[in-house]
C-alpha positions as a Markdown table, in Angstrom:
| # | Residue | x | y | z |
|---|---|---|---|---|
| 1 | Unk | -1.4 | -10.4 | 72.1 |
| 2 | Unk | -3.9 | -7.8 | 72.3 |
| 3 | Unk | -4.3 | -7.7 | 76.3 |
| 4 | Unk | 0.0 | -8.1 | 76.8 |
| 5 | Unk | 0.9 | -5.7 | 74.0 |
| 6 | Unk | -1.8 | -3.7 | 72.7 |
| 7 | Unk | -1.1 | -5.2 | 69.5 |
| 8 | Unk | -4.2 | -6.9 | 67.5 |
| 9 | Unk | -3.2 | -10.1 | 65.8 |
| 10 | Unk | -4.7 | -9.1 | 62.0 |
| 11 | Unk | -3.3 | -12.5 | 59.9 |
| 12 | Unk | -4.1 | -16.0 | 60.1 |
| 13 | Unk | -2.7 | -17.4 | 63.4 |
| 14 | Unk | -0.4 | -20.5 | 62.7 |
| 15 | Unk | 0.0 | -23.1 | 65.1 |
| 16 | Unk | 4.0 | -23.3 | 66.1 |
| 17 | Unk | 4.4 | -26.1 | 69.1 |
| 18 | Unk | 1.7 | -28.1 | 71.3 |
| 19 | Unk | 2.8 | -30.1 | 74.1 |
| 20 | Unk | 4.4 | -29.9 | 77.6 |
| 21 | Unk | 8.0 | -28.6 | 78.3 |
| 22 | Unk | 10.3 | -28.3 | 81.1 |
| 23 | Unk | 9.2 | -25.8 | 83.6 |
| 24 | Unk | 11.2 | -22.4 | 83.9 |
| 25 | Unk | 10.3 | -22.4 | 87.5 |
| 26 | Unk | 11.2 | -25.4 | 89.1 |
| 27 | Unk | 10.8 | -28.6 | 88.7 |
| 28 | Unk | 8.0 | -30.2 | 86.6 |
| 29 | Unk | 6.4 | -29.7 | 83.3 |
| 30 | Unk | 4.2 | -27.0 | 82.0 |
| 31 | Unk | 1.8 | -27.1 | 78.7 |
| 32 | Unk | 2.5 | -25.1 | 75.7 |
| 33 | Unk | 0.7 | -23.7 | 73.1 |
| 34 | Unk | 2.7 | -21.6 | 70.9 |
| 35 | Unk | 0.8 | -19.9 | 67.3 |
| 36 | Unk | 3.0 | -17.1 | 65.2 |
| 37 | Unk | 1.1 | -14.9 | 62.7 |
| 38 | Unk | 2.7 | -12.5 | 60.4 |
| 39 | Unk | 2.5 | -8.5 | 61.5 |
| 40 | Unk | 3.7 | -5.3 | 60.3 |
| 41 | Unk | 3.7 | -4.1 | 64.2 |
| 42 | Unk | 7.2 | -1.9 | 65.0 |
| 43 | Unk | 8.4 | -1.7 | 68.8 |
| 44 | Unk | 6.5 | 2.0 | 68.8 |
| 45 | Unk | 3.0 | 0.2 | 68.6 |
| 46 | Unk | 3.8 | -1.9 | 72.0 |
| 47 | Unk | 2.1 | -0.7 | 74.9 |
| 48 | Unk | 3.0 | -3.1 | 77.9 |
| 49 | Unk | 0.1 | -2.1 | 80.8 |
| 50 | Unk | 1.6 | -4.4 | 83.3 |
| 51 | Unk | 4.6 | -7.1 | 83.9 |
| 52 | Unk | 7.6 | -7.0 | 81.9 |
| 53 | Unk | 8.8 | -5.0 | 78.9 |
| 54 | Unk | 7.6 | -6.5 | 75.6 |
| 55 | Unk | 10.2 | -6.0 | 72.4 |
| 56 | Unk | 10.7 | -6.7 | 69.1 |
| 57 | Unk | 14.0 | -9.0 | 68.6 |
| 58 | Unk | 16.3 | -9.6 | 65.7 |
| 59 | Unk | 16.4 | -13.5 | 64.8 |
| 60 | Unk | 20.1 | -13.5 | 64.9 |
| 61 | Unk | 20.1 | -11.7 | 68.5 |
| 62 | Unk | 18.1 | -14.7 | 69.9 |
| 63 | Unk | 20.9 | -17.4 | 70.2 |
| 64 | Unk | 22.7 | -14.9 | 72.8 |
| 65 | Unk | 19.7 | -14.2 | 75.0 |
| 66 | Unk | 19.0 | -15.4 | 78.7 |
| 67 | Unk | 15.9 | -17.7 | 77.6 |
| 68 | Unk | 13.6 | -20.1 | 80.1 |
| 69 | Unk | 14.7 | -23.9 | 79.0 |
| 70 | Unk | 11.2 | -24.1 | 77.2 |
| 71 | Unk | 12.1 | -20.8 | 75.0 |
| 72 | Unk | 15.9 | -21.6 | 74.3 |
| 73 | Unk | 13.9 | -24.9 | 72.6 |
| 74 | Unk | 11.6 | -23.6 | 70.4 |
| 75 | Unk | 12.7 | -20.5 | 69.7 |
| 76 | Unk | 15.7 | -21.7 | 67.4 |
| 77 | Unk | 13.4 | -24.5 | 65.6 |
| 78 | Unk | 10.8 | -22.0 | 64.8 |
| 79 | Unk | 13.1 | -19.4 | 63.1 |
| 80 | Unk | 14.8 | -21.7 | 61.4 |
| 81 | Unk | 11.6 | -22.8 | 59.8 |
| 82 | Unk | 9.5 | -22.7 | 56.5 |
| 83 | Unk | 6.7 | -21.0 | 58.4 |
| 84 | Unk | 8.5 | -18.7 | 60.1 |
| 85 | Unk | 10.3 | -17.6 | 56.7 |
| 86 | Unk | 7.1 | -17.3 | 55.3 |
| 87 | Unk | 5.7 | -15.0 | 58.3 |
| 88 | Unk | 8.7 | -12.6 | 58.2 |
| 89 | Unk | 7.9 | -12.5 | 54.0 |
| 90 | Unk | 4.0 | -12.0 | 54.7 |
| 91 | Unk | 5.3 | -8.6 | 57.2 |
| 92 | Unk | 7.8 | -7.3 | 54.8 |
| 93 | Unk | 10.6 | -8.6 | 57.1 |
| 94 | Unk | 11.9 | -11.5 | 55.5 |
């Protein structure tokens, strides 16, 4: 987080998915590891030094995106879960 955003990860991180999912590239598999953690950060604290733009998205924005195969997976299982209703409450979001 720190080196993509500029954004220190403060909380406890909490582990989300571990395993291998369809590559957004091609053919093939890639391994995941995916952890959440709770933070108070607003779109002004992101500071993206290289690559892509890096923003702060509504829950009920994601279902209409453009996601990779491996995102449009566990994106709508993680924020329709305990922990992720948990996170949002821990950041004053939920």
């Amino acid at each position: 987080m720190l080196e993509e955003s500029a954004i220190a990860v403060e909380g406890q991180l909490e582990p989300v998915f571990d395993g291998t999912l369809p590559s957004g590239a091609g053919p093939g598999l890639v391994a995941w590891h995916v952890f959440a953690a709770a933070t108070g950060a607003s779109a002004a604290d992101i500071i993206v030094g290289e690559g892509a733009d890096i923003v702060f998205i509504p829950p009920e924005r994601v279902a209409g995106l453009d996601l990779t195969p491996s995102a449009a997976m566990l994106l709508p299982t993680f924020l329709g879960s305990a922990l992720h209703s948990r996170l949002a409450a821990e950041a004053g979001r939920g």
